[in-house]
C-alpha positions in Angstrom: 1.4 82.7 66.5 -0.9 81.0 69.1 -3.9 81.1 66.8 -1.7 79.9 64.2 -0.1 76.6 66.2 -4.1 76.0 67.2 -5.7 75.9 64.2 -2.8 73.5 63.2 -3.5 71.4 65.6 -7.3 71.0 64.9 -6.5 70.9 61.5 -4.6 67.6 62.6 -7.2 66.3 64.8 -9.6 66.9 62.3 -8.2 65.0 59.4 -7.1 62.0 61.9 -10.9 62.2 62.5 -12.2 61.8 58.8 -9.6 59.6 57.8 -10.1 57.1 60.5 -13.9 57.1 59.3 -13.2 56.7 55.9 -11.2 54.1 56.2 -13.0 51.9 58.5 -16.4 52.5 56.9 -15.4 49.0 54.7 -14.2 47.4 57.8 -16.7 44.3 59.8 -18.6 45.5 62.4 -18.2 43.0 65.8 -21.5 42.4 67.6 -19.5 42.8 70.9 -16.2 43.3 72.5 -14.4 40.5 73.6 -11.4 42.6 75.3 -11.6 41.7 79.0 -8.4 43.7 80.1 -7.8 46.6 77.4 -5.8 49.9 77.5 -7.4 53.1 75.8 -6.1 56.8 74.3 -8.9 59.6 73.7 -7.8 62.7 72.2 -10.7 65.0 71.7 -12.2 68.5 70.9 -13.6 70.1 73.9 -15.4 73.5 73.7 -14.7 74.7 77.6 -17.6 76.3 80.1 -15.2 79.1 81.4 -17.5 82.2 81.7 -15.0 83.7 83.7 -13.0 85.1 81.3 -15.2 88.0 80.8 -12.9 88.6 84.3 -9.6 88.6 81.5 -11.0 91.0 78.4 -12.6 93.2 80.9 -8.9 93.9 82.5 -7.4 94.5 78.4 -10.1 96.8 77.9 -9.0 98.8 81.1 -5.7 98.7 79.9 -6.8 99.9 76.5 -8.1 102.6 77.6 -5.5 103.6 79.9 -3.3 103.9 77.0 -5.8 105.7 75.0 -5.9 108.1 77.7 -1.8 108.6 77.7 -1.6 109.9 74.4 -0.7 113.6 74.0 -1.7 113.8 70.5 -3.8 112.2 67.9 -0.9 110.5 66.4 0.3 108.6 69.4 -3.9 107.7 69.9 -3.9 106.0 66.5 -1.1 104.5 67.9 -3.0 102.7 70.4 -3.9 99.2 69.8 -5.6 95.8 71.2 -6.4 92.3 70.6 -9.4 90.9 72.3 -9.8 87.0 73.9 -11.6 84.6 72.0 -15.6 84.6 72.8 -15.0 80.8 73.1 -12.6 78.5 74.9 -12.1 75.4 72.9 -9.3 73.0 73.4 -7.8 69.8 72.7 -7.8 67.7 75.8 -6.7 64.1 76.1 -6.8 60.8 78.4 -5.7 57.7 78.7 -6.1 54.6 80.6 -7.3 51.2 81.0 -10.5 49.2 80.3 -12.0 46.2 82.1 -15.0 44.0 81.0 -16.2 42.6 84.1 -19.5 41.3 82.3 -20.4 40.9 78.7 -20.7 44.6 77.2 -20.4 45.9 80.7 -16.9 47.8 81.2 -15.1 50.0 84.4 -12.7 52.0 83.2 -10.1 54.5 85.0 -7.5 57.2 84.0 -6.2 60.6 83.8 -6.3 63.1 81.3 -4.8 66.6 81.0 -6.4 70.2 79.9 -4.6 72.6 78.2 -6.1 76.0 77.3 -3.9 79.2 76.6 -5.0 82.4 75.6 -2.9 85.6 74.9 -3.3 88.8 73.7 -1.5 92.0 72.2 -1.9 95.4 73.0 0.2 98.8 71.7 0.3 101.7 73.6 0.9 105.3 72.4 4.6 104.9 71.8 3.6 101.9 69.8 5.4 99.5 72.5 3.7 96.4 72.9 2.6 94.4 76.2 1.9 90.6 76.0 -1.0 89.6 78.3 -2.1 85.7 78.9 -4.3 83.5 81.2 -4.0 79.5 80.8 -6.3 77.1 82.2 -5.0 73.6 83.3 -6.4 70.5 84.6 -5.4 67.1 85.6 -8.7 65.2 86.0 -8.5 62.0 87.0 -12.3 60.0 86.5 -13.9 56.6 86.4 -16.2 55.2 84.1 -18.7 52.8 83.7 -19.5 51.7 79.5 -22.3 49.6 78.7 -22.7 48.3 75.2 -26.1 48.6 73.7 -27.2 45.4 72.4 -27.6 45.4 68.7 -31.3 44.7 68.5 -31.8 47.7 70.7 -30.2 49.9 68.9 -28.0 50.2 65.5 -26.9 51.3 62.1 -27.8 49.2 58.7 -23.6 48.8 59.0 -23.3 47.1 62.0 -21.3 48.4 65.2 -22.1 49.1 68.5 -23.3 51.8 70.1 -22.4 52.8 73.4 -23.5 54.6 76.6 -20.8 55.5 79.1 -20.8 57.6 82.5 -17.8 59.5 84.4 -16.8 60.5 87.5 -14.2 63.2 88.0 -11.8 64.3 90.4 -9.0 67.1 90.3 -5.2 66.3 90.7 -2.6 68.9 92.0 -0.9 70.7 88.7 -5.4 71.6 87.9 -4.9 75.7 88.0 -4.9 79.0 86.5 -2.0 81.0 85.8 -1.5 84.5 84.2 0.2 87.1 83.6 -1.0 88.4 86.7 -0.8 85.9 89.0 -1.7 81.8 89.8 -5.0 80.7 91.3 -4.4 76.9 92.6 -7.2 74.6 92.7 -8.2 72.2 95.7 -8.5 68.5 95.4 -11.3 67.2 97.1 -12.2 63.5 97.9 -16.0 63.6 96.8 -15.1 64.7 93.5 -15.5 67.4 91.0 -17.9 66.6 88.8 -19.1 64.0 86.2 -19.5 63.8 82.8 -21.9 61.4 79.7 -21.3 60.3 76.6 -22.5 58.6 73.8 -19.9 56.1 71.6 -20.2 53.9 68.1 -18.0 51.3 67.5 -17.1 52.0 64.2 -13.5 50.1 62.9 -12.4 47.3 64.8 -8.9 45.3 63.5 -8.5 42.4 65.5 -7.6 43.6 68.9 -7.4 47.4 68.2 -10.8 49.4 68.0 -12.3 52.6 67.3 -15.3 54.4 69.4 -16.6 57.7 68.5 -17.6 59.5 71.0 -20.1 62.6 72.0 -20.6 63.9 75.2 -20.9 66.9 78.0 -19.0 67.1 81.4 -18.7 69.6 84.0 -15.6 70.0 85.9 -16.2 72.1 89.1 -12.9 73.3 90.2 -12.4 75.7 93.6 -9.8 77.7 94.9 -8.9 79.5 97.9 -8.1 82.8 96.2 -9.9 85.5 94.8 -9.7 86.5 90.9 -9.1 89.7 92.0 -5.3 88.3 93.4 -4.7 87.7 89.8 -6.5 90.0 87.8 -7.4 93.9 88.3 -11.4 94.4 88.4 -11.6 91.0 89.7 -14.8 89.7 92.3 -13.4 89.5 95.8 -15.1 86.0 96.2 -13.4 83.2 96.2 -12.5 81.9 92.6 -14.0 78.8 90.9 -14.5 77.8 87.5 -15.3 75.3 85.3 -13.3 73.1 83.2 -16.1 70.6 81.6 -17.7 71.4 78.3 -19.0 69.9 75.2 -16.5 67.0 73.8 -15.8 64.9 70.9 -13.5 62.2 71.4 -11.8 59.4 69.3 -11.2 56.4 71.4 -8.8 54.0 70.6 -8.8 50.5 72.8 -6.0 47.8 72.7 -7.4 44.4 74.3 -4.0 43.0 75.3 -6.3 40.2 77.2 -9.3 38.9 75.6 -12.1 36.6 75.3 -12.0 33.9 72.3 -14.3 34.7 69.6 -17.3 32.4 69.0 -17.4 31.0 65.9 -20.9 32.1 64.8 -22.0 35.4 67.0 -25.3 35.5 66.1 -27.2 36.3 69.6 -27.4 39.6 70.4 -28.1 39.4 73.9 -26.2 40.6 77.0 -26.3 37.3 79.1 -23.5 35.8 80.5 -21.5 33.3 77.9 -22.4 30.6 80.7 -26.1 31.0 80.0 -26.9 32.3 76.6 -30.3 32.7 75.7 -31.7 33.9 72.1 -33.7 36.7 71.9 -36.8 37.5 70.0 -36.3 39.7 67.0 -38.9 42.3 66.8 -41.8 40.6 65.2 -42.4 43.8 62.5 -38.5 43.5 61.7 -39.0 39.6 61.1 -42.4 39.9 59.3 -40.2 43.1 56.6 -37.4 40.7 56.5 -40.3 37.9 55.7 -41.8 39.7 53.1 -38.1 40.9 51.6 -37.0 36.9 51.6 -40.9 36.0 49.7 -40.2 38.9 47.5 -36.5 37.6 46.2 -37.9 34.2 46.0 -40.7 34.9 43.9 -38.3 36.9 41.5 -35.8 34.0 41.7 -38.9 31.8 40.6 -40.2 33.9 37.8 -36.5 34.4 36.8 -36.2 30.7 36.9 -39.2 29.6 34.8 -38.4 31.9 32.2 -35.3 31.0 31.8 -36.3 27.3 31.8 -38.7 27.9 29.1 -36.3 29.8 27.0 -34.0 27.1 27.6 -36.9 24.2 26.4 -37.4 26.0 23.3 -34.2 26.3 22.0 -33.5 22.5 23.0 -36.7 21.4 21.4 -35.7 23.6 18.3 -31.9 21.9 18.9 -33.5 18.6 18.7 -35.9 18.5 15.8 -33.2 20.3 13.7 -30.8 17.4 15.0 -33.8 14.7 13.9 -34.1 16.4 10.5 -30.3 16.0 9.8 -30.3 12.6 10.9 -32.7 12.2 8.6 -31.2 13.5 5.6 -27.7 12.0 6.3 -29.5 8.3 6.7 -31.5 8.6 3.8 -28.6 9.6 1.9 -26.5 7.1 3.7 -29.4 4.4 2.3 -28.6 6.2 -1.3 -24.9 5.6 -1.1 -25.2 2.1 0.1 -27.5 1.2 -2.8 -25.6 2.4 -5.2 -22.6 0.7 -4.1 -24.3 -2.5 -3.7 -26.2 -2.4 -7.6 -22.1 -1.7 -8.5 -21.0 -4.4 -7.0 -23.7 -7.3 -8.0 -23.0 -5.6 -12.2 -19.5 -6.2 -11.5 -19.9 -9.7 -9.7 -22.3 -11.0 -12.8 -19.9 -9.7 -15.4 -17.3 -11.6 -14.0 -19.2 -14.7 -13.4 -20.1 -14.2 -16.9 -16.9 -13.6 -17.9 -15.8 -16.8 -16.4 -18.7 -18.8 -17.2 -17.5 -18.3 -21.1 -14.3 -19.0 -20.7 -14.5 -21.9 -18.7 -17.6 -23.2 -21.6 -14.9 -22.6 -24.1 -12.4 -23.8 -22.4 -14.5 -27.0 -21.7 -15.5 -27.3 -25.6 -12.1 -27.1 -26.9 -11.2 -29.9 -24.4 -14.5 -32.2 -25.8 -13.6 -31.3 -29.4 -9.8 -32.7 -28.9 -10.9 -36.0 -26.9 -13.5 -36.9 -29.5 -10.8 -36.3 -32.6 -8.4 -38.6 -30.4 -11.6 -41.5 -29.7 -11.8 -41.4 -33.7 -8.6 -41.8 -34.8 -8.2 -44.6 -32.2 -11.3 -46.5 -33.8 -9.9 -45.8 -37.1 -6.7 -47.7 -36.5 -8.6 -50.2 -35.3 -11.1 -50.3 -37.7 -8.5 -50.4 -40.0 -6.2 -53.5 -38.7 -9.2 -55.7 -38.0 -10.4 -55.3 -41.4 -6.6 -56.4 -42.5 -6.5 -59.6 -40.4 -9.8 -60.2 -41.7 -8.8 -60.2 -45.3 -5.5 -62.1 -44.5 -7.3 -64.5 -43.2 -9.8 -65.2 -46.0 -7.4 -65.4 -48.6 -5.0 -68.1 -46.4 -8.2 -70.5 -46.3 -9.3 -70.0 -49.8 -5.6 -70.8 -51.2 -5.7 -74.0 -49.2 -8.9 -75.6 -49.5 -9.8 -74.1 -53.4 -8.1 -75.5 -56.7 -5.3 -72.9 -57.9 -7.0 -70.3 -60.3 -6.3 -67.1 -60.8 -7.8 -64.4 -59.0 -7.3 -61.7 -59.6 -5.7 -59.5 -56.8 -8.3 -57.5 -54.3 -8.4 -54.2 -54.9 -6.3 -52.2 -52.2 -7.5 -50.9 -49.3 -8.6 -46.9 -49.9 -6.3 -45.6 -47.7 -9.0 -43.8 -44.4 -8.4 -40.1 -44.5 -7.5 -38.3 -41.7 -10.2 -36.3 -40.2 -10.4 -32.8 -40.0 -11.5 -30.9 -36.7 -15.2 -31.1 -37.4 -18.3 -31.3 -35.0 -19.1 -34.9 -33.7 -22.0 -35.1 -36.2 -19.7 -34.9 -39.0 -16.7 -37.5 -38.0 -19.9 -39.8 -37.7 -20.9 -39.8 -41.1 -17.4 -40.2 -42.1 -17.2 -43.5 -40.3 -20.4 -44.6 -41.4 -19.7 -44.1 -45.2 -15.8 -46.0 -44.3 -17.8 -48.8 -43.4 -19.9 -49.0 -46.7 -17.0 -48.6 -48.5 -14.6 -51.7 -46.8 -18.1 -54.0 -46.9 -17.1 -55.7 -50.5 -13.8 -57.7 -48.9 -16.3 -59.2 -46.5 -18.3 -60.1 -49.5 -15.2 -61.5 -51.2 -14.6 -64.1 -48.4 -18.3 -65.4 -48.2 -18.1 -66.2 -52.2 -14.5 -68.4 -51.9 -16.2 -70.1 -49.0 
């Protein structure tokens, strides 16, 4: 059952272990702690220096073999049973206290933990009863510590974080002790101390105010008593009892800054001066000369990158553009075309209308000439026609008077003048020239009576 309830519990610590890794592995790493007053819980895993439980097995063994020795008969000898103590203590100790930061990455810490290591066995004897038999080793260690940070360009990972280096001083608290099934073995308290203890931590998760060290380290916890071993178990030495309660440890450590420095805005310096005086310090020239050479590196691929692209990019504009001249081209030469065309349309349908309405208005025009010239004839003819009939009036009125009354013979009438036809100006020309000839005789007449 005990074995059972212990390797639950590791089980537990375990996982909190790995999980807490795992999920601060994406978290930023700080380049220092800013916490001036901060308080702090450390379970760990601590694999005890107690060589004095040879003391413990060596009395179950005696026991053992006091049973064996009580059987009458082979059957109540098979009977006869035991369970040893574990080769190795290991338990699962944890403090808690607080933190002060008294100088950049410099800390003092104080605080108490408590040990708890309980061991228990089973034996049978011939009647197949059983007998329970236990020691359990306590502690109440109360320690200081000093923590310095180690400044980042001294030491740390490719992640970030910050490694640190801490150092402990114990003492022992009443309720530090050994109690059995046996007996109880008290330990003194002395003011000098009981021992120390180192330790190596990383500062790996940090979430605001709340951070995560893991932590590896070794301690030895001297403790003393006034008894003998041999008070509490059989076969013990008759010396006075002491022990050890120190050991190999690895411990989580979990800080809450409930007071803390304000964060500079750009943390670059990783130096451990004051914040009154901060000075810069030198990188380590063959870091800054790799990092060089990484930064010329990039560049140069940027460049080549670059120019390549550009190129590319040239080419396909230059092919873009001689394309784009090409269709230009085309679409203005057949834009001249179109244009052309629409202008030879245009002057074919401008002259056949002007020609058009040159004819009509030449026609037009003749008819008009035709019609006044008909009208200027007939006018003259009328004319023509009434002088010539005064004329004759006339001649015959003074003939009648001045000449002796004979007969004479009437004038021949007037040929009535025809009326023209519609005929070209030539033509109504001759007419009037051959009317003339033909009215000449009454003038004739006239001159003869005269």
């Amino acid at each position: 059952m005990k074995s059972k309830s212990r390797n639950i519990l590791f089980s537990l610590v375990a996982s909190l272990l790995i999980s807490t890794v795992a999920f601060a592995a994406s978290e930023e790493k700080l380049d220092h702690d800013y916490s001036i007053l901060s308080v702090f819980v450390q379970p760990s895993i601590s694999f005890l220096s107690f060589t004095e439980r040879e003391y413990f097995q060596n009395a179950i063994d005696s026991l053992y073999y006091n049973f064996k020795a009580e059987a009458v008969n082979d059957a109540e000898s098979l009977n006869v049973a035991k369970q040893d103590f574990q080769k190795v203590n290991f338990c699962f100790p944890i403090t808690a206290g607080i933190q002060w930061q008294f100088m950049e990455d410099h800390f003092l810490s104080t605080g108490i933990g408590f040990i708890y290591d309980n061991e228990s066995v089973v034996l049978t004897d011939r009647k197949s009863g059983t007998h329970s038999y236990e020691y359990t080793l306590q502690g109440v260690p109360l320690f200081l510590e000093y923590r310095f940070a180690l400044p980042k360009n001294f030491i740390t990972l490719s992640t970030g974080g910050l490694f640190s280096v801490s150092v402990r001083w114990y003492w022992v608290l009443p309720g530090t002790e050994i109690y059995t099934t046996w007996g109880k073995l008290d330990a003194e308290t002395p003011l000098l101390g009981a021992g120390f203890g180192v330790s190596v931590g990383y500062l790996f998760a940090s979430w605001d105010n709340f951070k995560l060290y893991g932590d590896i380290g070794f301690s030895s916890i001297s403790v003393k008593s006034n008894k003998k071993f041999s008070d509490i178990v059989d076969g013990g030495p008759e010396e006075k009892a002491k022990w050890n309660l120190g050991g190999l440890q690895m411990q989580i450590r979990g800080t809450f800054g409930f007071w803390n420095k304000p964060k500079p805005k750009d943390d670059e310096d990783d130096d451990d001066d004051d914040d009154d005086k901060p000075k810069k310090r030198k990188k380590n020239s063959l870091g800054n000369l790799a990092d060089s050479l990484k930064a010329v590196a990039k560049t140069s691929a940027a460049q080549d990158t670059a120019n390549v692209d550009s190129a590319k990019v040239a080419a396909d504009s230059a092919s873009a553009a001689d394309t784009t001249k090409v269709n230009v081209a085309d679409s203005l030469g057949a834009a001249k075309d179109s244009v052309k065309n629409v202008a030879d349309s245009l002057n074919k349908n401008v002259a056949v209308d002007t020609a058009k309405t040159g004819v009509a208005d030449s026609t037009s025009a003749a008819k008009d000439t035709v019609k006044n010239v008909a009208e200027s004839k007939n006018i003259a003819d009328s004319l023509i026609k009434n002088i010539a009939a005064d004329s004759t009036a006339k001649t015959a009125a003074d003939s009648t008077a001045k000449a002796p009354v004979m007969k004479i013979a009437p004038a021949a009438p007037a040929t009535p003048a025809k009326q023209p036809e519609e005929k070209p100006v030539e033509t109504t020309v001759n007419a009037t020239t051959e009317k003339d000839t033909t009215t000449a005789p009454a003038t004739e007449v006239k001159s003869k009576g005269d």
